[in-house]
PLY file of the C-alpha trace (Angstrom):
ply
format ascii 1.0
element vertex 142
property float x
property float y
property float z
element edge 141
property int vertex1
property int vertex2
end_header
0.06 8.02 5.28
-3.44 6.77 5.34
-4.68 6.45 9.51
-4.55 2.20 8.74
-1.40 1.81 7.77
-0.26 4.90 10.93
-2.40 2.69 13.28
-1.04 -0.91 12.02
2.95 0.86 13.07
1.65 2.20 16.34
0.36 -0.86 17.26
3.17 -3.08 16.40
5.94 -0.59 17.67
4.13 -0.69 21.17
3.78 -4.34 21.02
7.32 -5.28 20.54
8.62 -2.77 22.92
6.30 -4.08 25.49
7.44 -7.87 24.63
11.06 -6.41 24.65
10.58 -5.41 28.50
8.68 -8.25 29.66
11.07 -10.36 28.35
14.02 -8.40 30.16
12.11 -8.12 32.68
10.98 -11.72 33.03
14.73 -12.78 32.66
16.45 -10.31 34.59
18.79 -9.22 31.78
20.07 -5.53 30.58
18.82 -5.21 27.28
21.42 -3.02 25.54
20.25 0.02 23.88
20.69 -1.17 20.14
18.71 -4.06 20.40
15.52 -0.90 20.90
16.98 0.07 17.64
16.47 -3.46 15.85
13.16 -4.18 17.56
12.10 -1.00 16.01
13.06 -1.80 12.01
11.09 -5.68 12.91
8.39 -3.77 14.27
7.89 -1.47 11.09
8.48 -4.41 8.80
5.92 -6.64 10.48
3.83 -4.13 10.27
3.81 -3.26 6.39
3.55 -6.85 5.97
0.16 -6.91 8.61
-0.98 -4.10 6.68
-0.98 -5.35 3.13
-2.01 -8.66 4.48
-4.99 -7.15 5.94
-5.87 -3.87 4.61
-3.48 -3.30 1.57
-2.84 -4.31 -1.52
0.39 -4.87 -3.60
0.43 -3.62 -7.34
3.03 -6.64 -9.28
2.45 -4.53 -12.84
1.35 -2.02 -14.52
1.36 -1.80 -18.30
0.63 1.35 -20.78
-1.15 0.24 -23.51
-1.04 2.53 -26.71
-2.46 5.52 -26.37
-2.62 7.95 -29.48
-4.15 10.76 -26.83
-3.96 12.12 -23.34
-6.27 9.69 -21.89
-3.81 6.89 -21.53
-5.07 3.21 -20.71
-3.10 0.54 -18.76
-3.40 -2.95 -17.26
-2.64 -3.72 -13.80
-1.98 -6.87 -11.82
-3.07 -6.09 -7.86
-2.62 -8.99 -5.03
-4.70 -8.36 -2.05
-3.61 -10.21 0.97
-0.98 -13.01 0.55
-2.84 -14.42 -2.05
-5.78 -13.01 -4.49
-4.47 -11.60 -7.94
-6.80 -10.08 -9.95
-6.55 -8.16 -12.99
-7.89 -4.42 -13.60
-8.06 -2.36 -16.62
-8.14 1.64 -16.09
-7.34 4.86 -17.74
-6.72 8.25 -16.80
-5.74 11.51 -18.24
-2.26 11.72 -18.63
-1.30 15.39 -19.18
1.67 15.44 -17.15
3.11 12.41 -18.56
3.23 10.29 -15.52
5.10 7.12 -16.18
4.52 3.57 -15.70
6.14 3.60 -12.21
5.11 6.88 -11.13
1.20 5.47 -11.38
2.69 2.26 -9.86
4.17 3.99 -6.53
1.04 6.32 -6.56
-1.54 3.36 -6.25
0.20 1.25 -3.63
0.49 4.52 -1.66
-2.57 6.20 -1.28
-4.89 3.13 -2.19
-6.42 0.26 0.38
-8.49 -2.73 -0.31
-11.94 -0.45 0.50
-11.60 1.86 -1.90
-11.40 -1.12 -4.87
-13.68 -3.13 -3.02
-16.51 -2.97 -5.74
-14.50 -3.48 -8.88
-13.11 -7.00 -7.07
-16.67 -8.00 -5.94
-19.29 -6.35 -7.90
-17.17 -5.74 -11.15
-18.42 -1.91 -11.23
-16.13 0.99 -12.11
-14.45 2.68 -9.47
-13.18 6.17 -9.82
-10.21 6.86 -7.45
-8.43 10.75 -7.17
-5.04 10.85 -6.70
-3.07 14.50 -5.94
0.28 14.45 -8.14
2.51 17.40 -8.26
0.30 19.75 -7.78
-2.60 18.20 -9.59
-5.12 15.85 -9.32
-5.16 13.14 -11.28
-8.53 10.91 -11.37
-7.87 6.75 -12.44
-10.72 4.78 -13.77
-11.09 1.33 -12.48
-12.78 -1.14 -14.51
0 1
1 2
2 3
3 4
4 5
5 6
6 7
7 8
8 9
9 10
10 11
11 12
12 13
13 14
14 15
15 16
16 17
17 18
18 19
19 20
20 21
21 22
22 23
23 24
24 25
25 26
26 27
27 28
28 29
29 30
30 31
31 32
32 33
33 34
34 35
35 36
36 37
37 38
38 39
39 40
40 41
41 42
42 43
43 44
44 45
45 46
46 47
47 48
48 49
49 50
50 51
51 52
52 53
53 54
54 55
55 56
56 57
57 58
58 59
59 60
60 61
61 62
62 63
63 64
64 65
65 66
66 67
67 68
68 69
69 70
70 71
71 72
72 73
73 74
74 75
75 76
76 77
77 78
78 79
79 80
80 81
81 82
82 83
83 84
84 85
85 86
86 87
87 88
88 89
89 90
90 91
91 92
92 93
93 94
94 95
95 96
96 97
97 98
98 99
99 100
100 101
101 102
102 103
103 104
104 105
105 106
106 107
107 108
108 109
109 110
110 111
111 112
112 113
113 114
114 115
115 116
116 117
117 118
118 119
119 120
120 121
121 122
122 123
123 124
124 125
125 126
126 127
127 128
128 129
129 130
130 131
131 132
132 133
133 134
134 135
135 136
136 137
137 138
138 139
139 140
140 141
């Protein structure tokens, strides 16, 4: 997990257990211990959704296109924030026959908004490396 998206948890965790005591606190009422439980699953879905609202980015597709070798291309839809689509192109060498959603998962998981940052703005190539079962794999950005 990237030191964001650790930082983003932390944060929220502490908040809402802070709110969580102030507000039994404040009201003079025994919070049962479950509710700790619950506050904790909001607090770590709040805080995915911060993250990717702020730092992250979603990926909605990815498509192979036809590839007669191992360098296999693909088209990807990413949304950054609540709101910006944009459309990338890539490729990357595809010896160990990665699929569709493996690239998919491996993106949204080890990928922020810096790192693509000047394909979105500046339309350059970015080269990202990715470590896949035992091997790295580098993607092309374009």
């Amino acid at each position: 997990m990237n030191k964001k998206k650790r930082s983003y948890k932390i944060i929220t965790i502490i908040t809402f257990f802070i709110i969580q005591i102030v507000i039994s606190t404040v009201l003079n009422i025994d919070i049962p211990w479950y509710v700790s439980i619950i506050v904790y699953g909001m607090a770590l879905i709040i805080s995915k959704f911060l993250y990717v609202y702020k730092e992250g980015l979603n990926i909605l597709e990815v498509r192979f296109k036809r590839s007669e070798t191992t360098q296999q291309f693909f088209s990807a839809k990413l949304q950054l924030g609540a709101s910006k689509v944009i459309d990338i192109n890539g490729e990357f060498d595809n010896e160990i026959c990665l699929t569709e959603t493996d690239l998919r998962q491996l993106i949204y998981a080890k990928t922020s908004r810096e790192m693509i940052l000047p394909l979105y703005q500046y339309g350059e190539k970015v080269v990202l490396s990715y470590e896949f079962k035992d091997s790295i794999i580098e993607v092309t950005l374009f």
